[in-house]
TORKOLPA-180621 format. One record per residue (C-alpha): residue in three letters; x, y, z. Coordinates in pm, whole numbers. Each point is the difference from the previous one (the first is absolute). Layout:
<pts>
<res ALA	u X	v Y	w Z>
...
</pts>
This chain:
<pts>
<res UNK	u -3735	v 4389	w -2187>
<res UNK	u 138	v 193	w 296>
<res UNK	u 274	v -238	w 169>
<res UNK	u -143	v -158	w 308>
<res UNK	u 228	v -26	w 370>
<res UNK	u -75	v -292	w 211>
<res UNK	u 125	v 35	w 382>
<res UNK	u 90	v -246	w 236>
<res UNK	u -61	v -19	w 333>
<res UNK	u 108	v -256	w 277>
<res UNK	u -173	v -67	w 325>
<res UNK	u 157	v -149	w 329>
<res UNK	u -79	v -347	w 106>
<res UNK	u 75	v -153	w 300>
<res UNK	u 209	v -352	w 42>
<res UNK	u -193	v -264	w 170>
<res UNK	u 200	v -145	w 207>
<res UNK	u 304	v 194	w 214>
<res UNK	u 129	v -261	w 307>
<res UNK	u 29	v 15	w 358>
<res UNK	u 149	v -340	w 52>
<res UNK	u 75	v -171	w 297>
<res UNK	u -125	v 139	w 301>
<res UNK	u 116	v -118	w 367>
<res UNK	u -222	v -124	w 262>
<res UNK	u -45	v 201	w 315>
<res UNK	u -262	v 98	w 206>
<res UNK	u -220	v 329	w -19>
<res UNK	u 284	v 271	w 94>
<res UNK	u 320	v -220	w 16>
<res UNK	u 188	v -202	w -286>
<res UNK	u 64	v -321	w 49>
<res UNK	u 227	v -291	w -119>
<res UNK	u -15	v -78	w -346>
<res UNK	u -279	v -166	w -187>
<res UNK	u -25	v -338	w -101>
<res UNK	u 106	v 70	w -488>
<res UNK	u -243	v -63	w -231>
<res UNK	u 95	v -130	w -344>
<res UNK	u -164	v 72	w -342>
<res UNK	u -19	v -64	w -344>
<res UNK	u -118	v 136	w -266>
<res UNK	u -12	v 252	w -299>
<res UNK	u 142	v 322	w 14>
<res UNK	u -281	v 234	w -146>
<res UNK	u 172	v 348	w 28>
<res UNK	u 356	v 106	w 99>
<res UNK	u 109	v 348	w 105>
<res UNK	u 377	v 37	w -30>
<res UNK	u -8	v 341	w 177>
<res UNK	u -172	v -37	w 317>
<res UNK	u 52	v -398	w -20>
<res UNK	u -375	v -139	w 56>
<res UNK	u -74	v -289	w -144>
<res UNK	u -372	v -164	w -42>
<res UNK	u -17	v -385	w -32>
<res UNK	u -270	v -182	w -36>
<res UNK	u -36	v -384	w 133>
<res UNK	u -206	v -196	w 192>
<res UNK	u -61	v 243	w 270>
<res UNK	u -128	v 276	w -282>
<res UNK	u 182	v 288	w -67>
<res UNK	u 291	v 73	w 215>
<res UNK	u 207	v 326	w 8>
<res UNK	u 385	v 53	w 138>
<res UNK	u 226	v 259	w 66>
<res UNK	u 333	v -186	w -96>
<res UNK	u 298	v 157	w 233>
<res UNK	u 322	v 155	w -223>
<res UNK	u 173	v -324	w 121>
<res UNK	u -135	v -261	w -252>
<res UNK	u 152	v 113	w -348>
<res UNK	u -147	v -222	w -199>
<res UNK	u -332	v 206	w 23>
<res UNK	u 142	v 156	w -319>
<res UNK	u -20	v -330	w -188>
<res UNK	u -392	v -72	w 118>
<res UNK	u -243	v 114	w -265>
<res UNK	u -351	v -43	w -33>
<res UNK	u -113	v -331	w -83>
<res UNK	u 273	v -173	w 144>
<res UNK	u -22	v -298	w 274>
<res UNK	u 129	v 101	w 311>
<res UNK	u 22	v -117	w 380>
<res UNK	u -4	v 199	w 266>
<res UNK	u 86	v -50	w 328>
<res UNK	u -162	v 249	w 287>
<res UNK	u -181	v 117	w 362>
<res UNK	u -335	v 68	w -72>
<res UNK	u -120	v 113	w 374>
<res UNK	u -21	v 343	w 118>
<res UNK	u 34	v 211	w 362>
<res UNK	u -253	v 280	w -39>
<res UNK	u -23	v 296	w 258>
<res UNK	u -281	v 268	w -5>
<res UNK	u 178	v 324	w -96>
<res UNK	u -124	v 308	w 219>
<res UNK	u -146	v 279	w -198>
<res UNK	u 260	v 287	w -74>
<res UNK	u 330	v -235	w 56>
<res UNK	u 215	v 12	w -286>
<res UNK	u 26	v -335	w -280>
<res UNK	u 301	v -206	w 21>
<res UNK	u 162	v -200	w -242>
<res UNK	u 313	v -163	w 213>
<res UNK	u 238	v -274	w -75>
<res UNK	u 211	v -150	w 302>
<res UNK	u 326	v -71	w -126>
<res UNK	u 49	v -365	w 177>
<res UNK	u -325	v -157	w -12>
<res UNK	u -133	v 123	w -301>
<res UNK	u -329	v 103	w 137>
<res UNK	u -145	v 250	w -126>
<res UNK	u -329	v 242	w 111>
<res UNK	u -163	v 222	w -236>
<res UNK	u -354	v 218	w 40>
<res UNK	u -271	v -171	w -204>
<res UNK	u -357	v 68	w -20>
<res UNK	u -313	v -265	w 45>
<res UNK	u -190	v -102	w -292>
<res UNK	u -209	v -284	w 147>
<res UNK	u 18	v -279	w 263>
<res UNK	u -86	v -376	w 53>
<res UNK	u -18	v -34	w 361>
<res UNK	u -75	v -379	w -41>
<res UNK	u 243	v -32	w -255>
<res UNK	u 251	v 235	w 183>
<res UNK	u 121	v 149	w -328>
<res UNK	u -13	v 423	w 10>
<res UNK	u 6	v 138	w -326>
<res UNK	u 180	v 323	w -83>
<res UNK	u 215	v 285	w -222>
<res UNK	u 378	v -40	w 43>
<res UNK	u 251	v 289	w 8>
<res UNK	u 11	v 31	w -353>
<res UNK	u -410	v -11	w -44>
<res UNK	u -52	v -349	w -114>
<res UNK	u -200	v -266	w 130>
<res UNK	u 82	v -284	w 235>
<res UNK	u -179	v -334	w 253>
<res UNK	u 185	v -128	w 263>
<res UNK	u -71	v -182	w 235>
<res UNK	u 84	v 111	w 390>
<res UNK	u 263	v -177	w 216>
<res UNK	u -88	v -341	w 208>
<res UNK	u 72	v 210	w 341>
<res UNK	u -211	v 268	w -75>
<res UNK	u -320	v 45	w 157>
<res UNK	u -238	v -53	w -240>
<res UNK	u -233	v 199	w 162>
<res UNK	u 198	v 295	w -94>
<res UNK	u -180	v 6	w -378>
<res UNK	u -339	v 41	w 159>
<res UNK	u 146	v 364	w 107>
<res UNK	u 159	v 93	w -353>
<res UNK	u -285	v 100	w -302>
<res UNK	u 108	v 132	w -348>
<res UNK	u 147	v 377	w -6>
<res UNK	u 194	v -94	w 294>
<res UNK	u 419	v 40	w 5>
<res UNK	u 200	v -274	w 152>
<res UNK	u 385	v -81	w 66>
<res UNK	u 104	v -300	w -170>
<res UNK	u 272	v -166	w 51>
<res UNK	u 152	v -322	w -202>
<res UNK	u 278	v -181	w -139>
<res UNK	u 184	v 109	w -305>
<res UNK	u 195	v -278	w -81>
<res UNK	u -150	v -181	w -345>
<res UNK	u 155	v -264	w -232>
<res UNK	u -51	v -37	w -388>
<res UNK	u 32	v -272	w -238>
<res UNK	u -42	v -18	w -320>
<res UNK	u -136	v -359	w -114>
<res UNK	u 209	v -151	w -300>
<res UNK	u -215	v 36	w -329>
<res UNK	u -169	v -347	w -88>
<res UNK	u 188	v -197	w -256>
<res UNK	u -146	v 74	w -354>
<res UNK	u -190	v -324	w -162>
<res UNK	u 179	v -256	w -181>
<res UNK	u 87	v 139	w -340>
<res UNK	u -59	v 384	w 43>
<res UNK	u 361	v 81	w 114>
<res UNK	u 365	v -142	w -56>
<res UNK	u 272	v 77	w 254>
<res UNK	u 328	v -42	w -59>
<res UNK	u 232	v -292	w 199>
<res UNK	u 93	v 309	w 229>
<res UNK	u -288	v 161	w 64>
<res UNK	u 147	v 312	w -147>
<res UNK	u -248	v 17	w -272>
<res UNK	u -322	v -98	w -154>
<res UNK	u -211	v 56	w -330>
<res UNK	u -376	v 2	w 92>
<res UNK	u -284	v -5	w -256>
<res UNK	u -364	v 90	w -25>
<res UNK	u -266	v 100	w -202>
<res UNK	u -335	v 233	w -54>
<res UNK	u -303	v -103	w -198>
<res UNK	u -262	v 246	w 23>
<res UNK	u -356	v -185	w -231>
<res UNK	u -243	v 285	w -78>
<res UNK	u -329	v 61	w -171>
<res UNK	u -132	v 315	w -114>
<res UNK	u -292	v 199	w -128>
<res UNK	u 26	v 351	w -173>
<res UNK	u -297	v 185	w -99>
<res UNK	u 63	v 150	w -374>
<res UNK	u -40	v 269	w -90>
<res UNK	u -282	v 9	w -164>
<res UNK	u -130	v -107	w 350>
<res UNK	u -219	v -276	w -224>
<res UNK	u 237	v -319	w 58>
<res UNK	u 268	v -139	w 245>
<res UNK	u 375	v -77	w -106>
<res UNK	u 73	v -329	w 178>
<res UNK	u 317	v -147	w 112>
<res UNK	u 164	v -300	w 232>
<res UNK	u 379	v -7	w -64>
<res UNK	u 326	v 36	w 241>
<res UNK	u 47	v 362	w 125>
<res UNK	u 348	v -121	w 104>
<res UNK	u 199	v -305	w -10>
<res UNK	u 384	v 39	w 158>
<res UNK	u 279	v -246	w 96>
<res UNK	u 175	v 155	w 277>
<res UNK	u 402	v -102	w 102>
<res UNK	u 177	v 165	w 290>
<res UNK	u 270	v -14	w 258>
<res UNK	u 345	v 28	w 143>
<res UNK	u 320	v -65	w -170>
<res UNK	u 196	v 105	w 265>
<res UNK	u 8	v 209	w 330>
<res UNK	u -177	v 285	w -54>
<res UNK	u -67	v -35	w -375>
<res UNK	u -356	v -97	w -105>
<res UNK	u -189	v -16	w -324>
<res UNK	u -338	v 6	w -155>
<res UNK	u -74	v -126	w -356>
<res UNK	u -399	v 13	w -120>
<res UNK	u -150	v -81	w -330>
<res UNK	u -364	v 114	w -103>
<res UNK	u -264	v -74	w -252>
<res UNK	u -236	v 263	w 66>
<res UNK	u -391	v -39	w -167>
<res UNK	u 76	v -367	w -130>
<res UNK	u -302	v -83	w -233>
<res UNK	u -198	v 325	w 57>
<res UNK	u -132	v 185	w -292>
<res UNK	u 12	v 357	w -29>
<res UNK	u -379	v 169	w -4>
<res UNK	u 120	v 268	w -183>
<res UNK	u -175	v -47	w -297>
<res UNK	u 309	v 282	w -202>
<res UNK	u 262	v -151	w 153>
<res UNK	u -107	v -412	w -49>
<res UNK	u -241	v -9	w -254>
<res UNK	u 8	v -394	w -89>
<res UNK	u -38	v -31	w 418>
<res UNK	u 314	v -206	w -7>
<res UNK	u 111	v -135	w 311>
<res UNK	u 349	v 80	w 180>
<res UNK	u 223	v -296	w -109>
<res UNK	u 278	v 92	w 304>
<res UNK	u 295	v 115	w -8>
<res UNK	u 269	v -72	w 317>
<res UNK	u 214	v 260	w 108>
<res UNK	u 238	v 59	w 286>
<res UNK	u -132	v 243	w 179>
<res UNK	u 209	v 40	w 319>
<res UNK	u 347	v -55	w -4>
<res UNK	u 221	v 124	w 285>
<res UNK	u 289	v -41	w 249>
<res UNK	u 32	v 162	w 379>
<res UNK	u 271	v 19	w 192>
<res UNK	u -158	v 46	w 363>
<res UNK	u 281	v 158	w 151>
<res UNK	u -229	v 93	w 293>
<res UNK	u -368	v 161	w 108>
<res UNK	u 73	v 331	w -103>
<res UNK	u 189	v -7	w -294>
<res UNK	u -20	v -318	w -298>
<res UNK	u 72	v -6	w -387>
<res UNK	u -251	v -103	w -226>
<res UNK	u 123	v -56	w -379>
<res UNK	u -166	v -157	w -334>
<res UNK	u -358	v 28	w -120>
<res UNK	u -172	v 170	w 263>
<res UNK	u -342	v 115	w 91>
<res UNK	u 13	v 421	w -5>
<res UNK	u -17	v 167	w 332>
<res UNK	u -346	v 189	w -53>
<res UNK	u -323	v 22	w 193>
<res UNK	u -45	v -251	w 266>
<res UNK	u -285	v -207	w -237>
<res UNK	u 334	v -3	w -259>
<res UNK	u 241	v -181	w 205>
<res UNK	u -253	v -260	w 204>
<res UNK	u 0	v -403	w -137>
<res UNK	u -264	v -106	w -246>
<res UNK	u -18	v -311	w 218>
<res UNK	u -116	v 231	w 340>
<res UNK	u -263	v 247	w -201>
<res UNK	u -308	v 108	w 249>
<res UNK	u -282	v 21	w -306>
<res UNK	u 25	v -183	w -273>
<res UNK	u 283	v 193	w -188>
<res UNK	u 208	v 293	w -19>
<res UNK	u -142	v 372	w -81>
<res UNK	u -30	v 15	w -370>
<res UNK	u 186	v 332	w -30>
<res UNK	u 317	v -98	w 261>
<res UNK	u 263	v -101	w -287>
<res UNK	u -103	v 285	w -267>
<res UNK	u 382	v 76	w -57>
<res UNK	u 30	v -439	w -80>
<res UNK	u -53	v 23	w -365>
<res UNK	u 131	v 330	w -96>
<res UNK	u 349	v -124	w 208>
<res UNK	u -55	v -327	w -161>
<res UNK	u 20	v -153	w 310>
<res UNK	u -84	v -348	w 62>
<res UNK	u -295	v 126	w 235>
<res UNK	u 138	v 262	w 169>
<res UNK	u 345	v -223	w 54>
<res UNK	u 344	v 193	w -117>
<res UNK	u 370	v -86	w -15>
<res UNK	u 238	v 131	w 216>
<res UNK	u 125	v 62	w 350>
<res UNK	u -143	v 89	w 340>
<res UNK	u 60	v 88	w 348>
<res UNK	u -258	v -86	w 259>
<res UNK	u 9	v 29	w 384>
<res UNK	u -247	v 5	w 326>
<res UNK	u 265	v 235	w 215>
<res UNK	u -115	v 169	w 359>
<res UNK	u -133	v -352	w 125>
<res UNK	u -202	v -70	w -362>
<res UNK	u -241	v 343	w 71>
<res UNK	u 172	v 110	w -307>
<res UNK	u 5	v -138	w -332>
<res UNK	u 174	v 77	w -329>
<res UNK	u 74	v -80	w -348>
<res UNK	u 230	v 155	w -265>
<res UNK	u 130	v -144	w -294>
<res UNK	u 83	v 54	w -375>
<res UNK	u -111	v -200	w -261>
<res UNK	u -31	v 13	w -397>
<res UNK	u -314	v 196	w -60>
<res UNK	u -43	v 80	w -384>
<res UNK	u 335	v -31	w -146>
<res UNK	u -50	v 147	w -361>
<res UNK	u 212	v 51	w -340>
<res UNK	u 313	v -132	w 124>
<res UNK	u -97	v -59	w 311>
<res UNK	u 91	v 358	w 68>
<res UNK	u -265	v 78	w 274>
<res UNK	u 123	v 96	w 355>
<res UNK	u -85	v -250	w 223>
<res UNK	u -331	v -62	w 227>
<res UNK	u 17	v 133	w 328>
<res UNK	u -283	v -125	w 278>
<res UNK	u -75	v 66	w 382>
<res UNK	u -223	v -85	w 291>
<res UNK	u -22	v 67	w 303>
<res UNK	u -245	v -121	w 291>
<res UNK	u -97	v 32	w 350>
<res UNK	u -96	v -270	w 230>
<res UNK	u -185	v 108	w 309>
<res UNK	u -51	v -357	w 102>
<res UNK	u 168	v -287	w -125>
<res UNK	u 151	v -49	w -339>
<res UNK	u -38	v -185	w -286>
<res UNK	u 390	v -68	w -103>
<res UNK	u -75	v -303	w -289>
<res UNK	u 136	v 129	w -361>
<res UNK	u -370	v -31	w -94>
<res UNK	u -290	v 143	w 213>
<res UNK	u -234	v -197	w 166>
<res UNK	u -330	v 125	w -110>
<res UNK	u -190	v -144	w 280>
<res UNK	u 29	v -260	w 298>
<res UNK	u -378	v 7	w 63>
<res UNK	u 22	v 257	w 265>
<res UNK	u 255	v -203	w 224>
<res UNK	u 229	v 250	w -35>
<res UNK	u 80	v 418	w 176>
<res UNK	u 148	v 174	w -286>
<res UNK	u -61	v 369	w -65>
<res UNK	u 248	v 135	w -255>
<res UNK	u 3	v 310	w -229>
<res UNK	u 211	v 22	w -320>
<res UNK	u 143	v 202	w -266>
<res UNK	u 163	v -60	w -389>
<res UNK	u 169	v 187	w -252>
<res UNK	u 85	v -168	w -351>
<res UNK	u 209	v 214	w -251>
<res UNK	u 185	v -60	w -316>
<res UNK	u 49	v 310	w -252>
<res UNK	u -343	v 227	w 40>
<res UNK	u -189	v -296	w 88>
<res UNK	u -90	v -34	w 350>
<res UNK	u -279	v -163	w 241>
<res UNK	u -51	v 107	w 356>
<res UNK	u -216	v -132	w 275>
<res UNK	u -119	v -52	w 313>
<res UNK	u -201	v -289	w 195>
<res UNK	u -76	v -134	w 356>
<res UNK	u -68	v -356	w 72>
<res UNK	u -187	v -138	w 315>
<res UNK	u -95	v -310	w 170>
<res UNK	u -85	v -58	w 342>
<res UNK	u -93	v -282	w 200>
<res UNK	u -348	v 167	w 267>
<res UNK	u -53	v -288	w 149>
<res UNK	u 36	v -410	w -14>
<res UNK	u -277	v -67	w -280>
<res UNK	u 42	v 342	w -152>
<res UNK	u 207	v 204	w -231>
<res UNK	u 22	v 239	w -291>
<res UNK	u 256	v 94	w -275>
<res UNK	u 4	v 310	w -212>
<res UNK	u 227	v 240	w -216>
<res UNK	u 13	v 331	w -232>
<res UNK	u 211	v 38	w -249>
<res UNK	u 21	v 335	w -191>
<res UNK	u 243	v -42	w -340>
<res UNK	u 97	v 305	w -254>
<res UNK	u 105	v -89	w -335>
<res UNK	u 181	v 205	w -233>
<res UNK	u 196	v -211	w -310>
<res UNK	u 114	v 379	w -162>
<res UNK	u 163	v -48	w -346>
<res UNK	u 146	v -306	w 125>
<res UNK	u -318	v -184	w 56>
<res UNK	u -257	v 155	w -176>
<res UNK	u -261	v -279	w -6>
<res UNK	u -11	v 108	w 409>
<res UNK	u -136	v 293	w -22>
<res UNK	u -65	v 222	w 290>
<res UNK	u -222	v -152	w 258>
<res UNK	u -143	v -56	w 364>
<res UNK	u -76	v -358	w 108>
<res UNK	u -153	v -68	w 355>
<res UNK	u -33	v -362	w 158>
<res UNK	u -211	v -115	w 301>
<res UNK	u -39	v -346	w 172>
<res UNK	u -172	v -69	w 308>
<res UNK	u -109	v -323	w 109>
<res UNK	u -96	v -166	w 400>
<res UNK	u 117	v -337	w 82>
<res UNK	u -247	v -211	w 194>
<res UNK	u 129	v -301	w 229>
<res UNK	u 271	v 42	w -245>
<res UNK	u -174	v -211	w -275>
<res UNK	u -221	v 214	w -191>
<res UNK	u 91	v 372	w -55>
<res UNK	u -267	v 253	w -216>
<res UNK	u 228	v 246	w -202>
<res UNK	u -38	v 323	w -219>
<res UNK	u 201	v 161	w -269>
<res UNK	u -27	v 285	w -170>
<res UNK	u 303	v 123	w -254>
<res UNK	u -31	v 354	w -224>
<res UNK	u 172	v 173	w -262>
<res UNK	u -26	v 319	w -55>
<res UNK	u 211	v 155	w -303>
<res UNK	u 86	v 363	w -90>
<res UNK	u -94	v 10	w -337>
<res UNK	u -309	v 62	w -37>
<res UNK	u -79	v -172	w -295>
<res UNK	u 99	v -364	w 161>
<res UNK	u -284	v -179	w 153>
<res UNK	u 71	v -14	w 398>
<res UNK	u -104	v -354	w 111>
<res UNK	u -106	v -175	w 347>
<res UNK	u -86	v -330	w 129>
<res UNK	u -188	v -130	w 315>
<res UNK	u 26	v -391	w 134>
<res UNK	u -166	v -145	w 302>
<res UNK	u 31	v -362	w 79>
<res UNK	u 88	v -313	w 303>
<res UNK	u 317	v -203	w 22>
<res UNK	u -33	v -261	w 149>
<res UNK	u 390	v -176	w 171>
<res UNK	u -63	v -327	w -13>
<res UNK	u 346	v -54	w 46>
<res UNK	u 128	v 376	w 53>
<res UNK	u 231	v 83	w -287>
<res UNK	u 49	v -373	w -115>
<res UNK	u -355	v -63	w -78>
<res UNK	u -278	v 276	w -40>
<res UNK	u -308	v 119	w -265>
<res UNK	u -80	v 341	w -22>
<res UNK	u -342	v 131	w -152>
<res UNK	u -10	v 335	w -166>
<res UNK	u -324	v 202	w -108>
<res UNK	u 119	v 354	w -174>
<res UNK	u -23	v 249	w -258>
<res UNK	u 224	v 161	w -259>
<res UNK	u -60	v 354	w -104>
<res UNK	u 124	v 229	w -252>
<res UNK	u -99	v 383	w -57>
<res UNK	u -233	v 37	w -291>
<res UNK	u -60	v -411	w 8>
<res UNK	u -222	v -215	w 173>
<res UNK	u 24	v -192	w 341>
<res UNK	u 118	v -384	w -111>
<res UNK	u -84	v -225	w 316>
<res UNK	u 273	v -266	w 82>
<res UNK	u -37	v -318	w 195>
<res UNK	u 351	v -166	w 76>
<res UNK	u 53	v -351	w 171>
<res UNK	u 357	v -89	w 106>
<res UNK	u 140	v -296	w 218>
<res UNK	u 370	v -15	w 90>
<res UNK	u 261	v -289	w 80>
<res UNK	u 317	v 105	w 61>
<res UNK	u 310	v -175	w 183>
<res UNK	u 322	v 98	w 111>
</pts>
């Protein structure tokens, strides 16, 4: 059939939370001494290395800080850490005549600073005004102690005030909590540690044959892993995993398993690998290592948003004999231009043929973060919509005339406090040439969606296609809809699945999947 194109295209979305921080108490027209700090903590939930906001949520809700060039550790702060923060939360407002020019002044020796911002809503009772910042996002402060209160009566929404406040803020990062007893071993001088972990993923199955007369029925272990990590010494880390993928499952493929034996296991390393994390924008990663491919390819098993991967995203696995889509070899990886950029490169073994003789595998990607970044070695698939992360990406994987290209976008946003939503596209091309030639030619498209509701429950969607470009192979597609439920986020969870597997020329076999997860580390 005619080869199909799939394009990509990536909206805009706006951070939730940009900060105005401290603001000085004055009265209507005139600053006045400084106001009284405020201290917070809380969870960072975004971080924008550019223009410096920050949005933390605590017991207050969700607050939002512009964090002055003068605190360098801002570079450190991701989201989800613990922070406290220490600033003036009161403002000096001024009604700003129509046709005078915005300002956006800092004095020198105070620190105070006026900008132009425009009314979103007030709470005269409250005395809190509401409004758009310089750079367009959304702020509440409340106005100064020597301010006339009745000065918020006067001001409605549309209006432009003068605002003036006080820049300084301070940032701390709160010291990790200790592991539990038994999970981690540090050495006498703190220098290094060995921490271990594990993922057990129980699930149960129904797959309509295809006869469509009966169900194939199975409850097994879709993954069991022992995880080991750490440091060894400044700046070197490691990561060692072993898997035992479908333990006790029987294949329903009535060709491939005809006795309907079950999987008896078989445990493999399946990560293996060293860094050296010279710094942000430029580490070494070497060993077994997951390939740098579509964004679905390089996120954690253990951090999934439905209940597993897209069934076409490691293709290339078994014709590179990879040990699911893992490789040996080298590669460079960096978040450069304060972590908006993102890269991988490396070379690794590929298919090494008679003698070994094959040139090398050579792999690429390259991503852009609009918001913040996700800078782990794996990809977190989702963080129930606690997260602002808009980033757009882009692969190339050659080795003789086989090569894969692709391009993908992943999203998830954080509205507002109880709501969320997650989503990404991944378009792959496979071509395996004479080097591969059980890939043949071919299109596959991936889609996951899913809204996270007071951050326990989240509905998702995926739908993955292949399209090939012979026309004599059967293009295929599948469609899932289900509810995970994070009991315990990550740690703890069940996910429910209700779907359908289709093949050209074959019939529709329904598929019911129930998964629950425990997983520490």
């Amino acid at each position: 059939m005619a080869r199909s194109r799939t394009a990509i295209v990536a909206g805009v979305a706006l951070c939730v939370g940009l900060a105005l921080a401290p603001f000085a108490g004055t009265s209507w027209a005139q600053a006045g001494p400084a106001p009284a700090v405020t201290t917070l903590k809380g969870t960072v939930q975004s971080v924008d290395q550019i223009t410096r906001i920050v949005a933390i949520k605590g017991e207050q809700g969700l607050v939002t800080l512009e964090v002055p060039e003068s605190v360098t550790q801002l570079v450190s702060v991701k989201a989800g850490d613990v922070v406290t923060v220490t600033y003036a939360d009161k403002v000096a407002v001024r009604l700003k005549p129509a046709g005078e020019p915005a300002v956006d002044t800092t004095d020198p020796q105070t620190g105070q600073r006026t900008a132009t911002v425009t009314v979103t809503a007030v709470d005269a009772a409250a005395r809190t005004v509401s409004f758009a910042g310089p750079k367009g996002a959304q702020y509440t402060r409340r106005l100064a102690d020597t301010a006339d209160p009745q000065v918020l009566t006067t001001v409605k929404a549309g209006d432009r005030l003068d605002v003036t406040w006080n820049g300084a803020v301070q940032v701390a990062k709160a010291a990790p909590a200790p592991p539990p007893p038994g999970w981690q071993i540090d050495s006498k001088d703190g220098s290094a540690f060995v921490k271990f972990g594990f993922l057990a993923q129980p699930q149960a199955e129904w797959l309509e044959t295809p006869s469509e007369s009966d169900w194939s029925q199975n409850l097994f272990l879709r993954r069991m892993r022992i995880l080991m990590g750490g440091k060894v010494a400044n700046k070197w880390l490691f990561f060692i995993e072993t898997d035992s993928p479908n333990l006790g499952k029987a294949n329903p493929d009535k060709a491939a398993n005809p006795s309907g034996a079950k999987d008896a296991g078989d445990v493999f390393i399946q990560d293996a690998y060293f860094t050296y994390d010279a710094m942000g924008a430029f580490k070494v990663d070497a060993g077994m290592i997951l390939m740098p491919m579509s964004h679905n390819h390089l996120q954690s098993a253990a951090s999934l948003l439905p209940v597993d991967y897209g069934p076409y995203t490691f293709l290339e696995s078994g014709p590179m004999a990879e040990r699911v889509g893992r490789d040996y070899g080298v590669q460079l990886r960096g978040y450069p231009l304060k972590q908006r950029i993102e890269y991988r490169v490396g070379v690794f073994q590929g298919v090494r043929g008679v003698e070994a003789g094959n040139p090398l595998r050579v792999i690429g990607r390259v991503a852009v973060n609009f918001l913040s970044a996700d800078t782990g070695f794996f990809y977190l698939g989702t963080a129930q919509g606690t997260r602002q992360i808009l980033t757009v990406g882009a692969f190339v994987d050659d080795q003789k005339d086989y090569r894969s290209t692709g391009v993908d976008g992943f999203m998830e946003l954080n509205v507002k406090k109880l709501f969320g939503v997650t989503g990404q596209f991944n378009w792959m091309r496979f071509d395996g040439g004479d080097l591969l030639k059980t890939l043949p030619k071919q299109d596959t498209v991936l889609l996951e969606a899913g809204v996270h509701l007071a951050r326990y429950f989240t509905p998702f969607v995926q739908y993955a296609a292949r399209d090939f470009d012979n026309a004599t192979l059967k293009d295929q597609d599948t469609f899932q809809a289900g509810l995970a439920w994070w009991w315990k986020g990550h740690n703890r969870n069940i996910k429910v699945g209700f779907g359908r597997q289709h093949t050209d020329g074959g019939p529709d076999r329904k598929q019911v999947q129930v998964q629950m997860q425990v997983f520490y580390y």
